[in-house]
C-alpha positions as a Markdown table, in Angstrom:
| # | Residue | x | y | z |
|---|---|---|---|---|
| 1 | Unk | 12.1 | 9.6 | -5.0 |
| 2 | Unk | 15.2 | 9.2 | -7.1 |
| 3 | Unk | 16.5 | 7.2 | -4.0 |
| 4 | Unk | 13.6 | 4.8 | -4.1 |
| 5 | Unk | 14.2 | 4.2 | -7.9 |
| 6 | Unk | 17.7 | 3.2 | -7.5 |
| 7 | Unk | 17.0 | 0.8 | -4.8 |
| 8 | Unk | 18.6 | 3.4 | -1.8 |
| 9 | Unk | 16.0 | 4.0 | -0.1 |
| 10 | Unk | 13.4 | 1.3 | 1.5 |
| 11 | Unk | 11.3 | 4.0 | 3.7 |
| 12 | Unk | 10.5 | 7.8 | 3.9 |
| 13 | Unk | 10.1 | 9.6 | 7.3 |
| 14 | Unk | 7.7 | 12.7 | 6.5 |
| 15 | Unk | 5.7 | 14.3 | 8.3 |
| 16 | Unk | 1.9 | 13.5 | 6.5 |
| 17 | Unk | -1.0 | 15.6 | 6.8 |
| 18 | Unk | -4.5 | 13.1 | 6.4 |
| 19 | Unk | -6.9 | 16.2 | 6.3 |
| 20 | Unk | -9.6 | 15.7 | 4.9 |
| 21 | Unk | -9.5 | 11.7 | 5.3 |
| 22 | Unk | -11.9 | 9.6 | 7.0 |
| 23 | Unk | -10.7 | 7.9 | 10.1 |
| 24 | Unk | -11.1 | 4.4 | 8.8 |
| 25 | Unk | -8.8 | 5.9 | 5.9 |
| 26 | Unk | -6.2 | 7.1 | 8.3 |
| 27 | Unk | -5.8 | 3.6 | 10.0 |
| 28 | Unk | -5.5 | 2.3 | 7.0 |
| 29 | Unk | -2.7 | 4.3 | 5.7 |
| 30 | Unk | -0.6 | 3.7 | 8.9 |
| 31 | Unk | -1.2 | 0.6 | 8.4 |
| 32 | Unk | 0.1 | 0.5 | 5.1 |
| 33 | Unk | 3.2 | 2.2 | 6.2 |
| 34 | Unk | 4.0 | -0.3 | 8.8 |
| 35 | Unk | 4.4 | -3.2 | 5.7 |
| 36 | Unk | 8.0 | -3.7 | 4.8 |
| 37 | Unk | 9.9 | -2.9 | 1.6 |
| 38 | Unk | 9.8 | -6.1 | -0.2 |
| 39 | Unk | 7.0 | -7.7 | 1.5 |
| 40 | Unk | 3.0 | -7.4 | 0.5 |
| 41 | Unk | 0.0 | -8.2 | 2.7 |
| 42 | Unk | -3.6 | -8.7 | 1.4 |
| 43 | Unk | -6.6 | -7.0 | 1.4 |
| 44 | Unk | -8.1 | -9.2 | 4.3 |
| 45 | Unk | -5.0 | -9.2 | 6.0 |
| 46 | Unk | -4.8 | -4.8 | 5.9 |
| 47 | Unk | -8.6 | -5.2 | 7.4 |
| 48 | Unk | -7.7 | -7.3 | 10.1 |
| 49 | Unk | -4.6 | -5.5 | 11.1 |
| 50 | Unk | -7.0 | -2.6 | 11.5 |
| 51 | Unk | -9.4 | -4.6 | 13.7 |
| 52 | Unk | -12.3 | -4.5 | 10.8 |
| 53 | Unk | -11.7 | -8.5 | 9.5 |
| 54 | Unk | -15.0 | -8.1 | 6.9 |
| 55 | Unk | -13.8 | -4.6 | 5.2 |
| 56 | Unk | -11.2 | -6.0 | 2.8 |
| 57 | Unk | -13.1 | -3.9 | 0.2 |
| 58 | Unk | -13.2 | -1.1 | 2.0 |
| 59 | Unk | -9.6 | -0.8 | 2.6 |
| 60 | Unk | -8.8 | -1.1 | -0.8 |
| 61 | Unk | -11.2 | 1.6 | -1.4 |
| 62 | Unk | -8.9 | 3.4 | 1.3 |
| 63 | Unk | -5.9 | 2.4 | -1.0 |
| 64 | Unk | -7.2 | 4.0 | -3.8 |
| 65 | Unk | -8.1 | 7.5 | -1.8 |
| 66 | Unk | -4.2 | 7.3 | -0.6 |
| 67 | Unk | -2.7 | 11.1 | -1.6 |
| 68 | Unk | 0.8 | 9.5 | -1.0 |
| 69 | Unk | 1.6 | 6.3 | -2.7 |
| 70 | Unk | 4.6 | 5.3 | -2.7 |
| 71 | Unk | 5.0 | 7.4 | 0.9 |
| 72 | Unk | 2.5 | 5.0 | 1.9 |
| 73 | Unk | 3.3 | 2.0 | 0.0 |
| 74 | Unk | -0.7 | 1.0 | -1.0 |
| 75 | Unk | 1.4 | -1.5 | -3.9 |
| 76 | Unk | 2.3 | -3.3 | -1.3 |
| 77 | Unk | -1.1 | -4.9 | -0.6 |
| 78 | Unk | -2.2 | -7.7 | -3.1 |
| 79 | Unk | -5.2 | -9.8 | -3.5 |
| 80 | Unk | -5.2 | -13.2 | -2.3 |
| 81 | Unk | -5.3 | -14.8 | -5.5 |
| 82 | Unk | -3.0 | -12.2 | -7.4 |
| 83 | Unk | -2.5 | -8.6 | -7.9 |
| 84 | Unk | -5.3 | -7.0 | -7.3 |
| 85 | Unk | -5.9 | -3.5 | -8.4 |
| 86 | Unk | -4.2 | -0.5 | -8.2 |
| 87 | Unk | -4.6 | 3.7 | -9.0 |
| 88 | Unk | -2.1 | 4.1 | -11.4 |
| 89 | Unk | -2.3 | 1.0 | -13.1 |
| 90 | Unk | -1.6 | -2.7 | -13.1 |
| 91 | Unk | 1.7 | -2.4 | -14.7 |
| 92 | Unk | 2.9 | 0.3 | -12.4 |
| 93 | Unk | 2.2 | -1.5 | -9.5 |
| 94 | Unk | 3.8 | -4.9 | -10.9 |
| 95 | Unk | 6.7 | -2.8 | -11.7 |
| 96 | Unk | 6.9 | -1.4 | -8.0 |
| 97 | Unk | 6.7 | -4.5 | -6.5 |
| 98 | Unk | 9.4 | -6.0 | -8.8 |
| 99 | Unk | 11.7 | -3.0 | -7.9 |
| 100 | Unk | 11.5 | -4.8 | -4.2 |
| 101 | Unk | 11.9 | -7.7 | -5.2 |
| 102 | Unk | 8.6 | -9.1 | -5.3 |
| 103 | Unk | 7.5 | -11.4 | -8.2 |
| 104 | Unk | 3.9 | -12.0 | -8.8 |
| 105 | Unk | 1.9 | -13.3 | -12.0 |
């Protein structure tokens, strides 16, 4: 983690265990981890990368059930006309998205 902080480290290759999650949950998560650092996606465009083009709710339902966020970077996805919502905070995830580089109002 100290890694990410200080910029080092753009990805983390762990092994993750999903028990417990749903299987539209799952897809979303690898998903998420396929977004690179310093780059966001949408809600809509999450649901169509997992072949469900109408659940852009759902998946960020499924961001909010993610055990590993910054593993699997649920900051990273934004609303279309902003921000959009996040676990631990609007704040928190404006300040991880600025720490890549990412400016949004």
């Amino acid at each position: 983690m100290r890694e990410y902080f200080s910029s080092k480290r753009q990805d983390f290759d762990v092994q993750l265990s999903y028990e417990g999650a749903t299987k539209f949950q799952q897809q979303v998560w690898n998903a998420l981890s396929k977004i690179p650092y310093g780059e966001v996606r949408t809600y809509a465009e999450v649901a169509i990368a997992v072949r469900r083009p109408k659940a852009a709710r759902a998946v960020g339902n499924a961001n909010h059930a993610n055990p590993f966020p910054l593993v699997v970077p649920c900051h990273r996805v934004v609303a279309s006309n902003g921000l959009g919502g996040y676990g631990g905070g609007e704040d928190v995830k404006r300040y991880l998205l600025q720490l890549e580089g990412i400016a949004l109002s």
